[in-house]
C-alpha positions as CSV (number, residue, x, y, z in Angstrom):
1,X,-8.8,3.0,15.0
2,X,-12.2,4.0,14.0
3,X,-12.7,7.0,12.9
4,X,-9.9,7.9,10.9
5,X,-8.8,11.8,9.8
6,X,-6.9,10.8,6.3
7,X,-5.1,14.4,5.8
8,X,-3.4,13.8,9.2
9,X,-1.8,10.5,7.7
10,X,1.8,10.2,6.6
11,X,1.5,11.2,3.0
12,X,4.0,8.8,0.7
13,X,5.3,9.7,-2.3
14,X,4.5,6.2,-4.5
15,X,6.3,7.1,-7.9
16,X,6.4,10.9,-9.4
17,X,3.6,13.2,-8.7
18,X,1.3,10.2,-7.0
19,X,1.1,10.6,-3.7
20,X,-0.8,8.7,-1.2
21,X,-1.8,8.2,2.8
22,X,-2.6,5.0,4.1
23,X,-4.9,3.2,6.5
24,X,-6.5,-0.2,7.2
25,X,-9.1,-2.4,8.4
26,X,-9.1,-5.8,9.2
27,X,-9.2,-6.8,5.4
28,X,-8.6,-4.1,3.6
29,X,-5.7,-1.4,2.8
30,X,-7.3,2.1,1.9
31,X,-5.2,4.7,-0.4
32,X,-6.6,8.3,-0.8
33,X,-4.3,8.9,-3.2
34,X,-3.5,12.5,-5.0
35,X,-2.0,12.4,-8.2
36,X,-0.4,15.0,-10.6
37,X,-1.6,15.3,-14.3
38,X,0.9,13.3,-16.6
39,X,2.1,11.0,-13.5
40,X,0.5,6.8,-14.3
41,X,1.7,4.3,-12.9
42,X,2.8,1.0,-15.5
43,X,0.7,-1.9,-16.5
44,X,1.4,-4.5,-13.4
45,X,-0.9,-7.2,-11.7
46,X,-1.2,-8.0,-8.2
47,X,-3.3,-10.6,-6.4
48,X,-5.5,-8.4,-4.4
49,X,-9.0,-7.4,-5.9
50,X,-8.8,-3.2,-6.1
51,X,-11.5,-0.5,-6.8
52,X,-10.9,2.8,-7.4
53,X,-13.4,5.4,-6.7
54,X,-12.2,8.9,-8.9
55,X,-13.0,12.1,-6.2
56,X,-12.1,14.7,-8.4
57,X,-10.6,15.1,-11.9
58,X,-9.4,12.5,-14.4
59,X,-7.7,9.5,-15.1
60,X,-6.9,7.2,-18.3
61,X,-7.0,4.0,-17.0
62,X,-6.3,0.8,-18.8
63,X,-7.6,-2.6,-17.6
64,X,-7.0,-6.3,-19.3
65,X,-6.3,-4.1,-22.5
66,X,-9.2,-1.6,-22.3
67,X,-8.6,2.0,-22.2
68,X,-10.9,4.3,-20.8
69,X,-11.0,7.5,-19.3
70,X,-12.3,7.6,-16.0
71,X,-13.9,10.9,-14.2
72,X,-14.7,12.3,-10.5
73,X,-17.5,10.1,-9.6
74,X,-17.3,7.5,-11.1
75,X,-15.4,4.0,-10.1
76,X,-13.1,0.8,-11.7
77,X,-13.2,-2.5,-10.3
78,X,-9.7,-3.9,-11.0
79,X,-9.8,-8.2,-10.0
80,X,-7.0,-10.0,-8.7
81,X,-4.3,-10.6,-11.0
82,X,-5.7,-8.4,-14.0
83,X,-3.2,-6.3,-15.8
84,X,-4.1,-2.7,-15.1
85,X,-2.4,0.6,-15.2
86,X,-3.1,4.7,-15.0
87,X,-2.3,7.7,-16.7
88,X,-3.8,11.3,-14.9
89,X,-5.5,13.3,-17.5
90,X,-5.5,15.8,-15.0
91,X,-4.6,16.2,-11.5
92,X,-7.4,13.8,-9.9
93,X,-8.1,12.3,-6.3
94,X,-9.2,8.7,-5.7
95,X,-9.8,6.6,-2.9
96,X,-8.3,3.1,-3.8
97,X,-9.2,0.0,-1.5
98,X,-7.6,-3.4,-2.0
99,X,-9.0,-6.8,-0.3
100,X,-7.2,-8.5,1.2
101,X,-4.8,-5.9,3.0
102,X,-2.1,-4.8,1.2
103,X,1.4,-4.4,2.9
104,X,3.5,-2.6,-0.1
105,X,2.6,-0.6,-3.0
106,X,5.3,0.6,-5.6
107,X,7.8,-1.1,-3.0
108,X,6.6,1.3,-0.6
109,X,4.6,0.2,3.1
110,X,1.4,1.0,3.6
111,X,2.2,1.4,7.1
């Protein structure tokens, strides 16, 4: 697969207002996720490596006890096994990649 359309992917609702399509490569799982302003997602660790790349709007992200608020544009690089976690500021898109692929996220499969 590709080339790959991402709004004709089965859209998964993750936790309240975050909701997110999925696809992969060989190595990696790719999220273009859509979240609702208030929705976050608790501090937790995992042991793939994880970057977020912020499309549009804002989030409040915290990462190995640093709080920042992150805007469309701009990107987090979350290592494996760091405690990290999100609050939306405002509604906000992201594309989120993890290496290597990631089966489950929020107990939910990424296929």
């Amino acid at each position: 697969m590709p080339f790959i359309e991402p709004s004709g992917l089965e859209a998964k609702e993750l936790l309240p207002g975050w909701v997110a399509r999925f696809f992969h490569s060989a190595h990696m799982t790719f999220s273009y996720a859509e979240v609702a302003a208030g929705a976050g997602v608790h501090l937790h660790h995992h042991p793939e490596e994880e970057v977020w790349h912020i499309v549009d709007g804002s989030v409040e992200m915290t990462l190995a006890g640093e709080t920042r608020v992150v805007s469309a544009g701009e990107a987090v690089v979350v290592p494996s096994d760091v405690e990290h976690g999100a609050r939306a500021v405002t509604n906000f898109r992201a594309i989120v990649v993890d290496h290597p692929v990631r089966e489950f996220v929020a107990g939910i499969s990424t296929r």
